[in-house]
C-alpha positions as CSV (number, residue, x, y, z in Angstrom):
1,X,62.0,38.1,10.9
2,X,60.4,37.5,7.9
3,X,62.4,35.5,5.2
4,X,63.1,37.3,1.8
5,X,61.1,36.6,-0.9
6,X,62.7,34.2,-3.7
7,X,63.3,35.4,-7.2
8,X,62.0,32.3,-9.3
9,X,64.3,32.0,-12.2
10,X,67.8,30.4,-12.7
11,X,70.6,30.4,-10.7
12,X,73.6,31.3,-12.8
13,X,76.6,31.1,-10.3
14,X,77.7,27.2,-9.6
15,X,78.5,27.3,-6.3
16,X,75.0,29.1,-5.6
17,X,73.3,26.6,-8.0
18,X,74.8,23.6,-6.2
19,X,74.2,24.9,-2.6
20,X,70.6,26.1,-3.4
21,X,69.9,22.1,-4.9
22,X,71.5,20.6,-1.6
23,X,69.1,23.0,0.6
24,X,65.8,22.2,-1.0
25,X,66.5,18.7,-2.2
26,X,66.3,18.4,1.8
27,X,63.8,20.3,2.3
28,X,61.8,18.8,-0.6
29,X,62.6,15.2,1.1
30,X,61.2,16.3,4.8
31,X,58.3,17.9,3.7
32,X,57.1,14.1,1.6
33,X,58.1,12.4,4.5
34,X,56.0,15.1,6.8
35,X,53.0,13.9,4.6
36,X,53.2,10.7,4.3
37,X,53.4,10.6,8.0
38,X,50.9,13.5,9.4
39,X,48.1,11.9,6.6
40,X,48.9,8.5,5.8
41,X,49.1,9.1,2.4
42,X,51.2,6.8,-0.2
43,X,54.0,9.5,-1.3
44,X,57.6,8.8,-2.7
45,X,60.2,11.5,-4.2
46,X,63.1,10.8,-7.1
47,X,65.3,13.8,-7.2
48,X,67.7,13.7,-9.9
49,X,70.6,16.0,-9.7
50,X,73.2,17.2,-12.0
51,X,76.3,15.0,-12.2
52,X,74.5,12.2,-10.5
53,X,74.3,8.7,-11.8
54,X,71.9,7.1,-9.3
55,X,68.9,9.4,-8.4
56,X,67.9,9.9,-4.4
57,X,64.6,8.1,-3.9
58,X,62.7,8.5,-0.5
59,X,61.5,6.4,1.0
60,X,63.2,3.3,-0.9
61,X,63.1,1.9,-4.4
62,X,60.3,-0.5,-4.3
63,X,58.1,1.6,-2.6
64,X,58.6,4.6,-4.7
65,X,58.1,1.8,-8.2
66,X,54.4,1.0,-6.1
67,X,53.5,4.2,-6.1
68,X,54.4,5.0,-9.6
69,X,52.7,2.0,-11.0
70,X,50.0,3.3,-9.3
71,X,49.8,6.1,-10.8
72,X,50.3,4.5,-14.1
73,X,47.1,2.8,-13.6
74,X,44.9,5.8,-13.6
75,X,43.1,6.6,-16.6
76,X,45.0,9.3,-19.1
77,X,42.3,12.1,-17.9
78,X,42.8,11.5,-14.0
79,X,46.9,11.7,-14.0
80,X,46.8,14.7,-15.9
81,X,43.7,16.4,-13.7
82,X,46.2,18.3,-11.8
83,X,49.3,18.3,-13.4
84,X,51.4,21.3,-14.4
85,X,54.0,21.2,-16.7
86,X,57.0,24.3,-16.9
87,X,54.5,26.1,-19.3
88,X,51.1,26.1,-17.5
89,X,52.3,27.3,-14.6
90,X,54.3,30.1,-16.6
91,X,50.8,30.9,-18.0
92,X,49.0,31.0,-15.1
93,X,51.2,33.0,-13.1
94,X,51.3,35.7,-16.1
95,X,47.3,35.4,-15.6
96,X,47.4,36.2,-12.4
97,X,50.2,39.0,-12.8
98,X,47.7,40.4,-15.5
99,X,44.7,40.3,-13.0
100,X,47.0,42.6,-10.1
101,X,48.3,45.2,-12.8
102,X,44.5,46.1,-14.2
103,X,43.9,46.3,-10.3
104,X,46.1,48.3,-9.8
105,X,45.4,50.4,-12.7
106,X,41.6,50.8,-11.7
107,X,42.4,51.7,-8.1
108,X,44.8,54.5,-9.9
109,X,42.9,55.8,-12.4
110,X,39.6,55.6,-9.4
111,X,42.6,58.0,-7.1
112,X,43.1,60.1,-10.2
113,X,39.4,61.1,-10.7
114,X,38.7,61.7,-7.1
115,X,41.6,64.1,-7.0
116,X,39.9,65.7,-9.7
117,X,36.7,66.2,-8.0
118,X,38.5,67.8,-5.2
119,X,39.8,69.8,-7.1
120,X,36.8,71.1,-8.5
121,X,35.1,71.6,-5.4
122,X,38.0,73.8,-4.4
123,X,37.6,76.3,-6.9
124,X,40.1,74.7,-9.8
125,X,38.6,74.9,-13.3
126,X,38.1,71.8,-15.8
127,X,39.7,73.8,-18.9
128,X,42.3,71.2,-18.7
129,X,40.5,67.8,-18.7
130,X,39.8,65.4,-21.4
131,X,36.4,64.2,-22.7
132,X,37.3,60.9,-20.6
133,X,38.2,62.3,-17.2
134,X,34.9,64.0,-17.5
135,X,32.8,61.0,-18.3
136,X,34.7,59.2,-15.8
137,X,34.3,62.4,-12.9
138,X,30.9,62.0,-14.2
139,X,30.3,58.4,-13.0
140,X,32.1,59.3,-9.8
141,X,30.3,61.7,-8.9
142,X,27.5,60.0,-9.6
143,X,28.1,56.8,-7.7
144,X,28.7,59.1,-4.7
145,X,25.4,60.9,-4.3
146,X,24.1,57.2,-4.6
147,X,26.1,56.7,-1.4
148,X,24.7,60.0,0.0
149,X,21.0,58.9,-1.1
150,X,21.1,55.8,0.4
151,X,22.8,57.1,3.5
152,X,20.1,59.4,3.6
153,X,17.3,57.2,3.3
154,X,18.9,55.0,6.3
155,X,18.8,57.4,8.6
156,X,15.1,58.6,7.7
157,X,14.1,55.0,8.2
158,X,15.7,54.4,11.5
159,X,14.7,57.8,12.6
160,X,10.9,56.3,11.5
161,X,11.9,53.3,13.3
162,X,12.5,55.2,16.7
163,X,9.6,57.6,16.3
164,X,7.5,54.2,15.7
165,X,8.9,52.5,19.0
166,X,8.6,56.0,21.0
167,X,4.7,55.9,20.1
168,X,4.4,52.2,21.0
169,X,6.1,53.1,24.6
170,X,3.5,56.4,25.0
171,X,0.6,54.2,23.7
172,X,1.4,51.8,26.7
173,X,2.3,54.2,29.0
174,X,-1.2,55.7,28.1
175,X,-2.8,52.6,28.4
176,X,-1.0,51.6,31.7
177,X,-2.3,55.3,33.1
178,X,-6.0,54.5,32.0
179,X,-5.9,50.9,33.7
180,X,-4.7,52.8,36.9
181,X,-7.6,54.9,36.3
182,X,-10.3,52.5,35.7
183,X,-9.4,50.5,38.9
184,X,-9.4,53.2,41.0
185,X,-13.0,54.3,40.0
186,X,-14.2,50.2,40.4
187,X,-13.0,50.3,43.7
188,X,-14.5,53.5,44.5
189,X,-17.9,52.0,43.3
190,X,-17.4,49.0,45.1
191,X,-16.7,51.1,48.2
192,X,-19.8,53.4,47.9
193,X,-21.8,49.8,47.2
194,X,-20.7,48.7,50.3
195,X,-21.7,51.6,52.1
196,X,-25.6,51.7,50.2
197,X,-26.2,47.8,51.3
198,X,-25.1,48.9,54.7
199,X,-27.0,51.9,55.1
200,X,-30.3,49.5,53.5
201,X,-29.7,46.9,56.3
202,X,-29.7,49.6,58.8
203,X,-33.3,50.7,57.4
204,X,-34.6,47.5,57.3
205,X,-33.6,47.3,61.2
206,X,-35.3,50.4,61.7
207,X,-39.0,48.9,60.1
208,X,-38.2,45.6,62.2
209,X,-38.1,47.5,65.1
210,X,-41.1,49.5,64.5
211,X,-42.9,46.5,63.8
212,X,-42.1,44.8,67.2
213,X,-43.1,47.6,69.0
214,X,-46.2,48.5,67.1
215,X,-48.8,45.8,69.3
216,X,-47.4,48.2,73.0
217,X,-48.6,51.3,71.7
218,X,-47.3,54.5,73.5
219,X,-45.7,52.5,76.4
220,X,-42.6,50.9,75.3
221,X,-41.4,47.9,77.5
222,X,-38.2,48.2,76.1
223,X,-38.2,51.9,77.0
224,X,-40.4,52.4,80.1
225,X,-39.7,49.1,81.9
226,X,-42.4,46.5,83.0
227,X,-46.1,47.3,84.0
228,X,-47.1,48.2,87.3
């Protein structure tokens, strides 16, 4: 369960006071000592309490004195780099409270003129609105056919985008088909090639033969067997 956020101002009941200072004096103590230990760091805490003549020093006196002449020996601008006195942090915190509240008031007054422009669009007349929640429904409505514009001219440019990849893949696909094409007629040539040097070699057997049997005449010793 989450712990309940602490309301930082003074404690006026005693007993509250007293047990509150125990608790976080403790806790104050562990968390230097956590420090000092996970980071190696020099670190010391003085706690001075009300009613208290000696103060509670961690870890012990003369190491606490070390670190504090230490710090001593810094120049004027480096001990005071990130220091923060009871009314700088005061300040700041009202800064930062002043920062959330115009927030908030933006993110209202943003909620205010949208429900105004839905109401418009429903039918409800602007007879009642100022000169200021005009100009401001004005802007708004402005800044939203920006949105629409823009959204717009996304979708026409991935639209283009697709249309350009779908020609890309036809163009290949095309280009694939004619290759397919082209190869089949080379090998058809090739193949009818083939068939024209065959059917010359045949002829030229044909002429060798008729020239070997030219010198015979009409008998043919091939044909008619030898002579008588």
């Amino acid at each position: 369960m989450a712990r309940k956020k602490v309301k930082l101002a003074w404690i006026a009941n005693d007993s509250s006071r007293k047990a509150t200072y125990k608790k976080r004096k403790k806790g104050l103590i562990k968390k230097v000592c956590e420090l000092s230990t996970l980071c190696d760091v020099n670190a010391c805490a003085v706690v001075y309490g009300p009613g208290e003549r000696q103060p509670d020093v961690w870890p012990w006196a003369g190491n606490a004195q070390h670190v504090v002449m230490r710090f001593k020996s810094l120049p004027e601008m480096e001990q005071s780099k990130k220091m923060m006195n009871q009314e700088a942090f005061l300040s700041q915190r009202m800064a930062k409270l002043n920062d959330q509240l115009k927030k908030q008031q933006r993110e209202i007054r943003q909620l205010e003129v949208t429900m105004l422009l839905h109401q418009c669009l429903s039918g409800k007349g602007l007879q009642e609105a100022s000169v200021n929640d005009l100009s401001e429904l004005m802007w708004v409505i402005e800044s939203e056919m920006k949105k629409v514009q823009e959204r717009v001219e996304f979708i026409q440019q991935e639209k283009g985008k697709r249309m350009l990849k779908m020609k890309e893949e036809e163009e290949g696909r095309t280009t694939t088909a004619l290759e397919e094409v082209v190869a089949m007629e080379m090998e058809a040539l090739q193949k009818q090639q083939w068939f024209m040097d065959v059917l010359n070699q045949q002829d030229h057997m044909v002429w060798c033969w008729e020239e070997m049997t030219q010198p015979f005449g009409d008998c043919n010793p091939w044909l008619d067997g030898p002579y008588p």
